[in-house]
C-alpha positions as CSV (number, residue, x, y, z in Angstrom):
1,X,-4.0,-19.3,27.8
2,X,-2.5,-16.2,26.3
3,X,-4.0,-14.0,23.7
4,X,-1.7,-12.8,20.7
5,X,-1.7,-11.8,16.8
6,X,-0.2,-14.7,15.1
7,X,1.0,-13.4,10.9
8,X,1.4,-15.4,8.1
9,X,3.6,-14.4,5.9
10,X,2.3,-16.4,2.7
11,X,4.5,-15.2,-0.8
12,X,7.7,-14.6,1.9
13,X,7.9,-18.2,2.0
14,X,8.6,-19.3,-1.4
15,X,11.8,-16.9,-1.1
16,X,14.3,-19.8,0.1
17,X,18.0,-18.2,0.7
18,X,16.2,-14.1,0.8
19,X,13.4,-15.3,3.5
20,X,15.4,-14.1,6.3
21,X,15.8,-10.6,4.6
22,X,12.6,-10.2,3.9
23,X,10.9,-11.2,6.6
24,X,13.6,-8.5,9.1
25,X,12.0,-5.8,6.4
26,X,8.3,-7.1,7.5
27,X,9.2,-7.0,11.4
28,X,11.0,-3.3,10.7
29,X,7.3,-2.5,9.0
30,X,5.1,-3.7,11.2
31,X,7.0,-2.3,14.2
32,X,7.0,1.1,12.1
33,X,3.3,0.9,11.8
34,X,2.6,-0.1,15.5
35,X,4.9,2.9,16.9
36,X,2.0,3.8,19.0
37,X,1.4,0.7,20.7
38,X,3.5,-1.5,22.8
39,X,4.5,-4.5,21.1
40,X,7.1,-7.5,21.3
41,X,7.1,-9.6,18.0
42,X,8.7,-13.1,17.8
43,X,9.6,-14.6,14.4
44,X,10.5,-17.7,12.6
45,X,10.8,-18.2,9.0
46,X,7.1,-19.6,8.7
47,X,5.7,-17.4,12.1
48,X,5.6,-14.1,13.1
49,X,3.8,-13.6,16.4
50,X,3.0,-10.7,18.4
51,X,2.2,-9.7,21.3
52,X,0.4,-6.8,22.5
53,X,-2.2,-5.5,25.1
54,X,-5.6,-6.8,25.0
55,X,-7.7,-3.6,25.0
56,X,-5.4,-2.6,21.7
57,X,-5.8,-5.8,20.3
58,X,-8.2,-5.1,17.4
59,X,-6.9,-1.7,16.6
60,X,-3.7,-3.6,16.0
61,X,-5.1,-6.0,13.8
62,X,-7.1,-3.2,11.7
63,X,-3.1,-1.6,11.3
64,X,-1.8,-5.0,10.1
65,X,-4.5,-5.6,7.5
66,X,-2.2,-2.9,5.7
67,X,1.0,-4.1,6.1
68,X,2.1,-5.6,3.0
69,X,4.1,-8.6,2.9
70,X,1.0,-10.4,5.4
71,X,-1.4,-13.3,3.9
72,X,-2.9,-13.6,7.3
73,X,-3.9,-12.4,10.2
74,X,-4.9,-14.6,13.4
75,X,-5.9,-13.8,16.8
76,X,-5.0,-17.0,18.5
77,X,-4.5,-18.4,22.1
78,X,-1.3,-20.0,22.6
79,X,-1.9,-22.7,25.7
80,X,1.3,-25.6,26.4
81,X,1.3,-28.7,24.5
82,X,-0.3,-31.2,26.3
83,X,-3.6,-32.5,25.5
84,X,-5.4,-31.6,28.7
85,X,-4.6,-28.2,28.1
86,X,-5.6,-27.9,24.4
87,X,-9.4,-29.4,25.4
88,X,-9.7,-27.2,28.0
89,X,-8.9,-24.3,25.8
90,X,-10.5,-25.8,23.0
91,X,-14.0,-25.8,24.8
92,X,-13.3,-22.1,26.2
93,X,-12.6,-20.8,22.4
94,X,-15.6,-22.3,20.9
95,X,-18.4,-21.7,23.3
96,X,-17.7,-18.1,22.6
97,X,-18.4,-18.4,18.7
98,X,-21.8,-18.8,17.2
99,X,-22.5,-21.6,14.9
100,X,-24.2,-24.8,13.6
101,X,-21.3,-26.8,11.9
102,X,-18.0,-27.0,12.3
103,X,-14.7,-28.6,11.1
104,X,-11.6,-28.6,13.0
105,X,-7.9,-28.6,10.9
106,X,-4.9,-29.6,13.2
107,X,-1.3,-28.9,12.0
108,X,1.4,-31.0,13.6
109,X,4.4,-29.3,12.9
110,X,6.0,-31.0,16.4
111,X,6.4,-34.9,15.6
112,X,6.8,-35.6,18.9
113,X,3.3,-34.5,19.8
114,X,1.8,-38.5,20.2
115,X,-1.7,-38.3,18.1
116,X,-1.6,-38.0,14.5
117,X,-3.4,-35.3,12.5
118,X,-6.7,-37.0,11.9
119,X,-6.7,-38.5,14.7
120,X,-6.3,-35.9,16.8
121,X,-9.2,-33.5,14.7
122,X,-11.2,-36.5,15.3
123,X,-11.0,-36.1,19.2
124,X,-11.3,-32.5,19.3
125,X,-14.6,-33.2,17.0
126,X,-16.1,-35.1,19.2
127,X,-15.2,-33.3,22.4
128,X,-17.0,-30.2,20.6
129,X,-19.9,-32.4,19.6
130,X,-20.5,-33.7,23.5
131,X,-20.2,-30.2,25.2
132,X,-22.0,-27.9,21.9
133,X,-25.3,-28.6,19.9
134,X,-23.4,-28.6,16.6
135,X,-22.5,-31.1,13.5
136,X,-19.6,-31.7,11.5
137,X,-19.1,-30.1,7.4
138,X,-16.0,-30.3,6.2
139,X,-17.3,-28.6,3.2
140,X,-18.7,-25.3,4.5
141,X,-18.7,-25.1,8.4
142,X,-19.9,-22.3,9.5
143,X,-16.7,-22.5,11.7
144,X,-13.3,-23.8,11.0
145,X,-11.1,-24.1,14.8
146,X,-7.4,-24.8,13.8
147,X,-4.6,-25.9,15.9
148,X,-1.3,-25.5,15.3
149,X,1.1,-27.9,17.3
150,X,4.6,-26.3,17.4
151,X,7.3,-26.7,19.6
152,X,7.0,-23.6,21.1
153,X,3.6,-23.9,21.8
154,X,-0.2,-25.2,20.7
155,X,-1.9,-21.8,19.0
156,X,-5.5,-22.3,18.4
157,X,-7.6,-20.0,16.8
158,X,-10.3,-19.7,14.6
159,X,-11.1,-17.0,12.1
160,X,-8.3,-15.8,9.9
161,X,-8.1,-12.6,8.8
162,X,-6.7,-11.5,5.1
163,X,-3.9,-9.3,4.6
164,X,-3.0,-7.2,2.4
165,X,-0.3,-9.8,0.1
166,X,2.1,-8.5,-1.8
167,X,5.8,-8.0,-0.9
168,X,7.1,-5.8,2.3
169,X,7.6,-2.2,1.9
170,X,11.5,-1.5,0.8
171,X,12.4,-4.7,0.0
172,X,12.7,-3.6,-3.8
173,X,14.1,0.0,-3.1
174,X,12.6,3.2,-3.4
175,X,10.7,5.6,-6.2
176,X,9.0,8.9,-6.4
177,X,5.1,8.9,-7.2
178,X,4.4,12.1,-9.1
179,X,1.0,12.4,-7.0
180,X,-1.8,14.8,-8.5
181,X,-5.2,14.6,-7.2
182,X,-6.7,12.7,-9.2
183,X,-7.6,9.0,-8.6
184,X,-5.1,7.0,-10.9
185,X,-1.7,8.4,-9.1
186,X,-3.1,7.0,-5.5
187,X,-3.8,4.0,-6.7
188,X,-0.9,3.2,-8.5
189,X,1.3,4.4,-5.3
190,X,-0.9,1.7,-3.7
191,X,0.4,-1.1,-6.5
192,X,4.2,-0.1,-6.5
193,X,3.8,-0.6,-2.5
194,X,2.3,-3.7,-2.9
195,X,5.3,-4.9,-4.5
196,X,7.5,-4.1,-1.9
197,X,8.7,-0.6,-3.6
198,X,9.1,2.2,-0.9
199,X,7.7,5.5,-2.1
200,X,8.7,9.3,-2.0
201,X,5.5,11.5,-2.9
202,X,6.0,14.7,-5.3
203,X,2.8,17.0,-5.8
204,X,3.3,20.0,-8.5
205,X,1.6,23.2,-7.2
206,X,1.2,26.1,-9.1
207,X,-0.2,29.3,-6.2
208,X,-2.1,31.6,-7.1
209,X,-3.5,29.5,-10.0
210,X,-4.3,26.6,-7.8
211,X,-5.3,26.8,-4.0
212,X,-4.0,25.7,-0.7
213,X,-7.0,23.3,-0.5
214,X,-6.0,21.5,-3.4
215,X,-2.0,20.7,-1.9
216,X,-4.1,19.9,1.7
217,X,-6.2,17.2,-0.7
218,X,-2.9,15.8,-1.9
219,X,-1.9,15.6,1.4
220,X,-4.3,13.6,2.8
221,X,-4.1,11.3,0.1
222,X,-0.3,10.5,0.8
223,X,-1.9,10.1,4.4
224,X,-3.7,7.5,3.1
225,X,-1.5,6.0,1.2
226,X,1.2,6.2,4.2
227,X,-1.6,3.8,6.0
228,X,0.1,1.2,4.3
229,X,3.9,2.6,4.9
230,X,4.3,4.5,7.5
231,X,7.2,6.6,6.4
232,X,5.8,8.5,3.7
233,X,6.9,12.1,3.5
234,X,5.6,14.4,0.3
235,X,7.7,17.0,-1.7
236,X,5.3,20.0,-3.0
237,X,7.4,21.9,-5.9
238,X,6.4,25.7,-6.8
239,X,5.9,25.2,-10.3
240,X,3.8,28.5,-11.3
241,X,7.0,30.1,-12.7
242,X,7.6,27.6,-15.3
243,X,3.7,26.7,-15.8
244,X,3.4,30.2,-16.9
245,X,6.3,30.6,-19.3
246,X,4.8,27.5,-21.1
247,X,1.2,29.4,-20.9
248,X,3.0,32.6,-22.9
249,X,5.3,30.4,-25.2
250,X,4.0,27.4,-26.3
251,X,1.2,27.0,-28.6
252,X,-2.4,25.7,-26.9
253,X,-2.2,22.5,-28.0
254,X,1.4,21.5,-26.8
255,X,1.3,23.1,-23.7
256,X,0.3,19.9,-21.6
257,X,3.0,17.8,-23.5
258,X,5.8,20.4,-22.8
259,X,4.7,21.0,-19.2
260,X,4.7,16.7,-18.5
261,X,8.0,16.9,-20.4
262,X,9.6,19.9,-17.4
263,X,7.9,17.9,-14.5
264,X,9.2,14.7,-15.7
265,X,12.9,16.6,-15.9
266,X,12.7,18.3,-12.3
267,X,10.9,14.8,-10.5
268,X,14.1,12.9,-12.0
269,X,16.7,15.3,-10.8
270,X,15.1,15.7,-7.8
271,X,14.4,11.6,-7.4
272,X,18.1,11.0,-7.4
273,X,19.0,13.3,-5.1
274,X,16.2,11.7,-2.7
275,X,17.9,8.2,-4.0
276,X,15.1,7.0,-5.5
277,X,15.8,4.4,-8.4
278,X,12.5,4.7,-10.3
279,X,9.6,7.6,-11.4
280,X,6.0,6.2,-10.4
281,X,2.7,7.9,-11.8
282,X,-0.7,7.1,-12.8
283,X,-0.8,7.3,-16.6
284,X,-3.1,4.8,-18.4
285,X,-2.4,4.5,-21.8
286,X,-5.2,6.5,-23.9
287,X,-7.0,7.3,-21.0
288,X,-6.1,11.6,-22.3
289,X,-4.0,12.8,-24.5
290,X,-1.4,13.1,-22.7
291,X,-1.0,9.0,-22.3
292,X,-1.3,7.9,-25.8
293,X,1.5,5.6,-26.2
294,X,3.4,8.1,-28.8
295,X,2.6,10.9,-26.3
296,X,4.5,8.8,-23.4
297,X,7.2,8.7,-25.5
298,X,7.5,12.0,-26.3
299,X,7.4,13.1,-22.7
300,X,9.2,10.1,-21.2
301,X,12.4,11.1,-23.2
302,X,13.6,13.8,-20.8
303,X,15.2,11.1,-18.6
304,X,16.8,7.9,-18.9
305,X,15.7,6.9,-15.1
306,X,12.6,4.2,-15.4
307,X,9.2,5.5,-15.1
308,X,6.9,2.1,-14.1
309,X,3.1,3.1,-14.4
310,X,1.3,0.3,-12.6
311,X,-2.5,1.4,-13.8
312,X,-1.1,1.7,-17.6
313,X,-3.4,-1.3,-18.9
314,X,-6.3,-1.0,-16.5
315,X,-9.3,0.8,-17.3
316,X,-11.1,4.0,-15.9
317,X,-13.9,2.0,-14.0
318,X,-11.2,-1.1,-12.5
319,X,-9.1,2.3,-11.3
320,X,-12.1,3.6,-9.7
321,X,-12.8,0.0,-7.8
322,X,-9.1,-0.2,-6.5
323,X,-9.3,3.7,-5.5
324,X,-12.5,2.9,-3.4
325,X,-11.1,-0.4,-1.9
326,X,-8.1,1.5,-0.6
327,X,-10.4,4.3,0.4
328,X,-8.8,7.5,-1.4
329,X,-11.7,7.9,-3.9
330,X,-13.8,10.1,-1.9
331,X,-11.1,12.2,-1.2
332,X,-9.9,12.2,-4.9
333,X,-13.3,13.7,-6.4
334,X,-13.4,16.6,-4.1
335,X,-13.5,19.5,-6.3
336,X,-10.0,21.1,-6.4
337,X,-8.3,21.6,-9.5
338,X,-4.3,20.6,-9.7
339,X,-1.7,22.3,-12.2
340,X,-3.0,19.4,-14.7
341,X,-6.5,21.0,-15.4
342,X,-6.0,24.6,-14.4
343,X,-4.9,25.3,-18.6
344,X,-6.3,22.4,-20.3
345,X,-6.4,22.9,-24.1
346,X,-9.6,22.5,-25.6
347,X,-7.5,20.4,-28.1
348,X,-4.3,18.7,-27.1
349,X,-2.2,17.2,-29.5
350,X,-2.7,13.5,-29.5
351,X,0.5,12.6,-31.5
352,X,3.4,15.3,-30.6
353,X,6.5,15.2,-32.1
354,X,9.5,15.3,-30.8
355,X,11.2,18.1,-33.0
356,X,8.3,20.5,-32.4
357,X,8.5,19.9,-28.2
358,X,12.6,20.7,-28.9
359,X,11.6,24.1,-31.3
360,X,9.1,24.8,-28.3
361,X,11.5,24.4,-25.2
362,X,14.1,26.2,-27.0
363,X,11.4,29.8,-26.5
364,X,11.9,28.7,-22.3
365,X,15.4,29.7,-20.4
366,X,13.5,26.8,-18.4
367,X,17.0,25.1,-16.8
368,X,17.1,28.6,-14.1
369,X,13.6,27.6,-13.6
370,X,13.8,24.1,-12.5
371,X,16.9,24.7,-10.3
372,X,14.5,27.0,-8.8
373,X,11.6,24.7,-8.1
374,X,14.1,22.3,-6.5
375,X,15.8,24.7,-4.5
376,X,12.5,25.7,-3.0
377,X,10.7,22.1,-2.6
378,X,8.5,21.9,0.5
379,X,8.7,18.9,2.0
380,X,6.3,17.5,4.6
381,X,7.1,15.2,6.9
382,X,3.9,15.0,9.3
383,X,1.0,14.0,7.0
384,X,-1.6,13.9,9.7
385,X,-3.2,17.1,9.9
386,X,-6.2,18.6,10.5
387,X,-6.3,20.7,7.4
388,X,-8.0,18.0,5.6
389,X,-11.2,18.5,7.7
390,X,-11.6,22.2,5.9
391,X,-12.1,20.9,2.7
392,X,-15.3,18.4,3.6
């Protein structure tokens, strides 16, 4: 009876002639994800199973549960098809779980096995009822055994694990999250992975005005959100120069709108050359001023490449749920201010207009500036540090 990980790969399924694409772009994850353990994965287009030592086992199960692109996760015993067998392992499974009722669900995907479905769930009921002191609900057992009779094999398990959903990473290209610390931009790097889109983290820093523990905070939340990629790196841009000449020559209450309207310019430049097809942030519309809907349009007209804000129509408190589900909350209300707060006007202009940003910019030589900022990018490839330890 062997032990192995068996995935389902749920909204994969429904993608007919693609399936085969998509699920080589799951494998490629999940093997990028388990680099550090030893793993052989077989596949089908309705299976993936894989195998891997037992000690590791639930370490590799806690890795997959944030692998997008899963439904479920099983850890089932695969025993040969004959009906011997499957008792015997039957009985071994279940004496090890602890329970009053049960139900049992058999899936005969092999028409040559000789028992029907019902049949057959019937005789494994019944064996479980003479060797356990259990009864039978089919509404809400306490435990559900499945079997799954394929021709490779008989996989029974019993507890299925959720995954994370949503569509592997890459399979829809790549974008660049313009990552603050804050807790919208984490989570909406968290949504745009969900839906297969491969991400590129940019984090504006502006030394001496803002410190090395706040860039170390935006690293360790791309090192959270890499949990569910894997390949993440981050790109940290020197943008005191230019948040400065904005500071001396725009007027108070533009000075947010201008300085979205130059990081928007240098993220888009730089995106491209990173070939990334789309801008990702965390605006949600009205949630400051700078993400009224006239202000995103304001600031958005810098580039013509698409900017997709997935947290636009949620609200500050279902933000805060999804931040603590995918565990970057804690880390986002640490107390380390980004290039967003350091200058925040006591009153930003709600409404800019357009001719009044141009008459602004034009008091900037800003173009030398941004070439600058690119040319010096930092970008980090190793997001597991230990510099996030000094700032708890």
């Amino acid at each position: 009876m062997d032990r192995l990980i068996l995935i389902k790969y749920g909204e994969l399924t429904t993608k007919k002639a693609n399936r085969h694409f998509f699920i080589k772009m799951l494998e490629k994850n999940i093997l990028n994800v388990l680099k550090n353990y030893q793993v052989k994965i077989i596949k089908d287009r309705v299976r993936m199973y894989i195998e891997v030592d037992n000690k590791d086992v639930d370490e590799v199960v806690t890795s997959l549960t944030k692998v997008f692109g899963i439904h479920g996760i099983v850890i089932c015993y695969r025993v040969n098809t004959n009906i011997e067998e499957i008792e015997k392992s039957v009985l071994e499974i279940v004496k090890k779980e602890q329970f009053h009722t049960f139900k049992v669900e058999t899936k005969r995907a092999d028409k040559t096995f000789p028992i029907h479905t019902m049949d057959f769930n019937n005789q494994i009921g019944s064996l479980i009822l003479k060797n356990i002191d259990c009864k039978v609900d089919v509404h809400h057992p306490d435990m559900l055994l499945r079997i799954e009779i394929r021709s490779e094999g008989t996989f029974i398990y019993t507890n299925e694990i959720r995954g994370a959903g949503g569509y592997p990473v890459g399979i829809q290209g790549k974008g660049m999250l313009m990552l603050s610390g804050g807790i919208d931009s984490p989570v909406a790097g968290y949504l745009a992975l969900k839906r297969g889109v491969d991400l590129e983290c940019m984090y504006f820093e502006s030394p001496p005005h803002t410190s090395e523990n706040a860039k170390n905070k935006v690293k360790e939340l791309a090192n959270l959100l890499n949990r569910y990629s894997g390949n993440i790196v981050m790109h940290v841009v020197p943008f005191t120069k230019i948040q400065e000449a904005i500071y001396q020559n725009v007027p108070s209450s533009y000075m947010i709108t201008i300085m979205r309207r130059m990081m928007y310019r240098i993220c888009a430049k730089y995106a491209q050359k990173r070939n990334c097809q789309i801008l990702i942030n965390g605006e949600s519309i009205g949630q400051v001023a700078s993400q009224t809907i006239n202000s995103m349009v304001v600031i958005n007209e810098v580039t013509n490449m698409p900017v997709i804000r997935p947290v636009a129509c949620l609200d500050k408190l279902e933000i805060i749920d999804l931040s603590k589900k995918i565990e970057t909350y804690e880390t986002s209300i640490l107390p380390y201010e980004d290039c967003c707060t350091i200058f925040l006007p006591k009153h930003p202009v709600i409404n800019p207009i357009l001719d009044k940003c141009l008459e602004y910019e034009k008091r900037i030589d800003y173009q030398p500036l941004i070439d600058q900022c690119i040319e010096h990018i930092e970008t980090i490839k190793d997001l597991n540090s230990n510099d996030y330890q000094d700032l708890l």
